[in-house]
C-alpha positions in Angstrom: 38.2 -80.2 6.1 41.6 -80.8 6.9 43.4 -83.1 6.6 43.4 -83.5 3.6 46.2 -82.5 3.4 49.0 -84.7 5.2 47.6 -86.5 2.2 50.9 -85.6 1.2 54.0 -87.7 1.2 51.2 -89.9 2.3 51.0 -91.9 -0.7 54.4 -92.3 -0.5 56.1 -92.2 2.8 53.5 -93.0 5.5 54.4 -94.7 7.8 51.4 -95.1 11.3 52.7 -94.3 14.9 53.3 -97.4 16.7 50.4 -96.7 19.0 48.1 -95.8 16.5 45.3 -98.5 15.7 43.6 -97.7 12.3 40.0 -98.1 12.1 37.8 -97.5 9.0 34.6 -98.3 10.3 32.1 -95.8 11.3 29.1 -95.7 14.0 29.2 -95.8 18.1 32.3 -94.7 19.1 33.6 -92.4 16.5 35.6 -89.2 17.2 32.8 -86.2 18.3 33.0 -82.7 19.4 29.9 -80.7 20.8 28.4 -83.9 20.0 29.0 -83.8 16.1 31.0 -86.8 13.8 32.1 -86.7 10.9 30.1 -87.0 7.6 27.7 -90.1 7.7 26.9 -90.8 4.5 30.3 -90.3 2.8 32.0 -93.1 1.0 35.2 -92.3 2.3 36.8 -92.2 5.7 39.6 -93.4 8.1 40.2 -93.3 11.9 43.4 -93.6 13.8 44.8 -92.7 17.2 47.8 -92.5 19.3 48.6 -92.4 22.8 51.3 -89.5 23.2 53.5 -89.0 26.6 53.1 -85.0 26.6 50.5 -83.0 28.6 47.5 -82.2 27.6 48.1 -78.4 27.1 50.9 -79.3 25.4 49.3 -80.9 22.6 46.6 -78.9 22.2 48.8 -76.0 21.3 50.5 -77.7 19.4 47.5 -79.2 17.1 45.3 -76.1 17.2 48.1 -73.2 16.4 47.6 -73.8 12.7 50.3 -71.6 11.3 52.9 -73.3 12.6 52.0 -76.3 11.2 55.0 -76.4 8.6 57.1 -76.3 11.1 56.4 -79.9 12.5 54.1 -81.6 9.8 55.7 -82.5 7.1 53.0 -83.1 4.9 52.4 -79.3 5.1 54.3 -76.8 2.8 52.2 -73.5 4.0 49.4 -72.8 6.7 47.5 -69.5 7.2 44.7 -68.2 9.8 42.1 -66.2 8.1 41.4 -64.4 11.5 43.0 -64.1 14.9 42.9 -65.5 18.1 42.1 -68.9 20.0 40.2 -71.5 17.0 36.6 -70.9 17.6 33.6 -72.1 15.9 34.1 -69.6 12.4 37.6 -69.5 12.3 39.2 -70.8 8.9 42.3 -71.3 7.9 44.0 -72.0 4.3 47.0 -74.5 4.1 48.7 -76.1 1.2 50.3 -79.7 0.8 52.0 -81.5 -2.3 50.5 -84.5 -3.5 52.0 -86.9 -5.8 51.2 -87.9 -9.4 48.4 -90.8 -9.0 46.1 -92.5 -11.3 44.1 -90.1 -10.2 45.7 -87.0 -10.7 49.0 -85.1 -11.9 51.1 -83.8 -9.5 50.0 -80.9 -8.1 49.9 -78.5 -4.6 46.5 -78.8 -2.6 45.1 -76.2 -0.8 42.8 -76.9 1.8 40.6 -74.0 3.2 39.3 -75.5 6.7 36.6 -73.7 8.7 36.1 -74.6 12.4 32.6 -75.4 13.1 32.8 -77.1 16.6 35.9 -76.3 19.1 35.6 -77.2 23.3 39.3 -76.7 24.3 41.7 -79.4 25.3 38.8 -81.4 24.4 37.8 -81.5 21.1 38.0 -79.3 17.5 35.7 -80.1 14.4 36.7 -78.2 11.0 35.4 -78.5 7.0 36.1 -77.9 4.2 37.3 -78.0 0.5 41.0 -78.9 -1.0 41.4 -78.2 -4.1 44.7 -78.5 -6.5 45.1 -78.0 -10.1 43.9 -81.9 -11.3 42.4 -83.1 -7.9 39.6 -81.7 -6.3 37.9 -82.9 -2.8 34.7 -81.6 -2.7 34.2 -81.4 0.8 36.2 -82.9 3.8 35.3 -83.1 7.6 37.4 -83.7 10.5 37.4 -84.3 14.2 39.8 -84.6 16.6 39.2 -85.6 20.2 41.8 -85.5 23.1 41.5 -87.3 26.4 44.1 -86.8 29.1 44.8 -90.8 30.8 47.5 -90.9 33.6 49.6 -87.6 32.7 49.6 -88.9 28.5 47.3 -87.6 25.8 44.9 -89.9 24.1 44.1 -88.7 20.4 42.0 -89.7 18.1 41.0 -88.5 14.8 38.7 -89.9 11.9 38.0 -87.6 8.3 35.5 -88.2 5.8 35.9 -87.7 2.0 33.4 -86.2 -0.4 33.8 -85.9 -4.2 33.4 -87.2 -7.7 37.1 -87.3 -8.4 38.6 -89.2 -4.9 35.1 -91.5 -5.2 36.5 -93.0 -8.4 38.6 -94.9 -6.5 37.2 -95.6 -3.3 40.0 -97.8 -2.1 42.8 -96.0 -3.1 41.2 -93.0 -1.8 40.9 -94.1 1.7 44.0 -95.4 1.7 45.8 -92.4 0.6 43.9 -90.3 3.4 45.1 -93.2 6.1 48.2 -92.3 4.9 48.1 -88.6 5.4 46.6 -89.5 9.0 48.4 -91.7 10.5 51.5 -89.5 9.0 50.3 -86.8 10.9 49.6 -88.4 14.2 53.0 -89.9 14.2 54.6 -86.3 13.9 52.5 -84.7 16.2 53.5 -87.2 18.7 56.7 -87.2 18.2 56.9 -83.2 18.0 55.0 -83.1 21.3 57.2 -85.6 22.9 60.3 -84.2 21.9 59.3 -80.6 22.9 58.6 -82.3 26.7 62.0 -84.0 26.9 60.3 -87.5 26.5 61.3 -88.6 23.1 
């Protein structure tokens, strides 16, 4: 799972890249990788992308080298690999992000153990997982990122899904909350990618 995490600030600071174009529909035309989506039959999911002028190598490495997440994301307070090398399907990593008092839940830290299940690189990465905080738990998360290189940019696009009795209480509020997170995180890998290739 994953993302679960930029859920962060989210609630409160979010604010979408202008190129991004929220969608939170599901069906033909959703983010795959090795030809698998996100959860079908949960209640809660976004999608959003972004068109960034970087190559493609560029943000890959950037997106995929997990551990340096805090250093661009500001949704992300810590990030960890549990093993070594490239992502590959097995890989896992454990990050953590603040989340604010909701109706929902107190304030608290999440942390959000993702495991890779689907990686083709420069392509596409798929990861799972719980996020879990003292007062909030998500059950399980998925979520898929696919990049497309158009005329020397990077097209990215991204949709999570949501499982769990507590963030299903509020279906609404949940979804928007993980929008949030997402579009927060497209915008500032964007503009970290951009900036790192002189073009921002």
């Amino acid at each position: 799972m994953s993302t679960l995490l930029a859920i962060v600030g989210a609630l409160t600071v979010a604010a979408a890249p202008a190129s991004a174009t929220p969608d939170t529909g599901s069906g033909p035309g959703a983010p795959q990788c090795a030809g698998r989506g996100t959860d079908p039959a949960a209640r809660i999911r976004y999608r959003a992308e972004t068109v960034i002028d970087a190559p493609l190598r560029t943000v890959w490495r950037i997106q995929t080298d997990v551990a340096r997440w805090p250093t661009w994301q500001s949704a992300v307070t810590t990030s960890k690999r549990l093993d070594r090398g490239p992502l590959r399907p097995g890989s896992s990593f454990r990050w953590t992000t603040p989340v604010p008092e909701t109706a929902l839940n107190p304030a608290t830290t999440l942390a959000v153990t993702s495991t890779v299940k689907q990686v083709q690189r420069q392509k596409c990465v798929r990861w799972t997982g719980p996020a879990v905080g003292k007062g909030l738990r998500i059950d399980q998360g998925v979520h898929v990122w696919e990049f497309r290189e158009v005329h020397g940019r990077v097209h990215v696009r991204t949709e999570e899904t949501w499982r769990g009795a507590q963030p299903e209480q509020d279906v609404a509020f949940s979804t928007a909350v993980l929008g949030a997170g997402l579009d927060a995180w497209l915008k500032d890998l964007k503009t970290t990618a951009e900036r790192e290739c002189g073009r921002h």
